[in-house]
C-alpha positions in Angstrom: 109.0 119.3 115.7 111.1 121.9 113.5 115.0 120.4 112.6 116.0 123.8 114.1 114.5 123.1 117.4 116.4 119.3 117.6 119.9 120.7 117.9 121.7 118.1 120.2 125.7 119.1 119.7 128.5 119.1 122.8 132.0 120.5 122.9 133.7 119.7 126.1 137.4 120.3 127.2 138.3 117.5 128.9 141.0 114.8 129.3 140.6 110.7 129.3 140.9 109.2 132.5 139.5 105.4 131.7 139.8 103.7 128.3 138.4 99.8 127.7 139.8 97.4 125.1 139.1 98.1 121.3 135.9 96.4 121.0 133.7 95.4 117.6 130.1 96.5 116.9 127.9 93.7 115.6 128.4 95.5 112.2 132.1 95.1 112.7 132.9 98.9 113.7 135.6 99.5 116.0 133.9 100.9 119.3 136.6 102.5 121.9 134.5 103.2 125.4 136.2 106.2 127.5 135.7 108.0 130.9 136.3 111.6 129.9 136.8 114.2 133.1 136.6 117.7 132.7 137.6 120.8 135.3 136.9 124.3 134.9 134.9 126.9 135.3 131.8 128.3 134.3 129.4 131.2 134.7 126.1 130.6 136.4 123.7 133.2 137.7 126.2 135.6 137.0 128.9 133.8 139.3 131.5 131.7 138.4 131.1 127.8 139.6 133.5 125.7 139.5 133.3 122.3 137.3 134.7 119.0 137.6 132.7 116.2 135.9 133.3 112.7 134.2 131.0 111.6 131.5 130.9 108.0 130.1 131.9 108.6 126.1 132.2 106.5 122.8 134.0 106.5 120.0 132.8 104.2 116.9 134.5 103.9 113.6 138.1 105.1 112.7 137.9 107.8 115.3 138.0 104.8 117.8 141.4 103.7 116.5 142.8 107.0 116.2 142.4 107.6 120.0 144.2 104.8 120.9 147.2 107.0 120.5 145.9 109.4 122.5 147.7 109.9 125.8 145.6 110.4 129.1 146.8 113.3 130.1 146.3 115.1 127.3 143.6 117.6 127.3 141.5 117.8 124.4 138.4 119.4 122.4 135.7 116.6 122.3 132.9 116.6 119.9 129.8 115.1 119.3 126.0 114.4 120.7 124.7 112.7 123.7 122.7 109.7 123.3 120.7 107.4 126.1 123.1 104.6 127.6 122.1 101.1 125.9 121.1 100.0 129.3 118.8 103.3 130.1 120.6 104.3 132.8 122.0 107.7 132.1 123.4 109.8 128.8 126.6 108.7 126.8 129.2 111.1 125.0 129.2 110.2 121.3 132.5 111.3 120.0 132.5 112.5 116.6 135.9 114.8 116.4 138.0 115.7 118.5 141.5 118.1 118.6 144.2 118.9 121.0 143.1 121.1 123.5 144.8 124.9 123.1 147.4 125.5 125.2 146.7 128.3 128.2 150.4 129.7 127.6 150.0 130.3 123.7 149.1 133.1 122.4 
């Protein structure tokens, strides 16, 4: 299969609602499992559909730490790829960057 055709990328608007304990990898990375939820709105069949979803996510490495700081109810710009849950049961968010969300008031 062509690279070009294996594109797995997500950006999602959404906010953390559940956050474990700072775990360790068995290579000694810093893991940080999250519950992110998102609500909006999208376009489907030429109709807008409202969204509201939560999605099991990781963090690994420093990004783990950083989020600790991260407040709940602040909405953010995820990054990253999904990847099959360890135990085969479903898809996990793997956070690779992620920004403060834009502000609807700003211009």
């Amino acid at each position: 299969m062509p690279a070009e055709a294996s594109v797995n990328e997500l950006t999602l608007s959404a906010r953390w609602v559940e956050r474990a304990a700072l775990r360790y990898t068995p290579a000694g990375l810093p893991a940080l499992d999250l519950t992110l939820e998102h609500c909006g709105e999208a376009v489907e069949a030429g109709k807008p559909r409202k969204v509201e979803m939560r999605i099991r996510a990781v963090a690994i490495g420093p990004l783990a730490q950083q989020l600790l700081g991260l407040p709940s109810e602040s909405p953010a710009l995820w990054s990253g790829f999904l990847a099959a849950a360890r135990n085969g049961k479903g898809v996990v968010f793997h956070i690779t960057g992620v920004s403060p969300a834009a502000s609807p008031t700003s211009t």
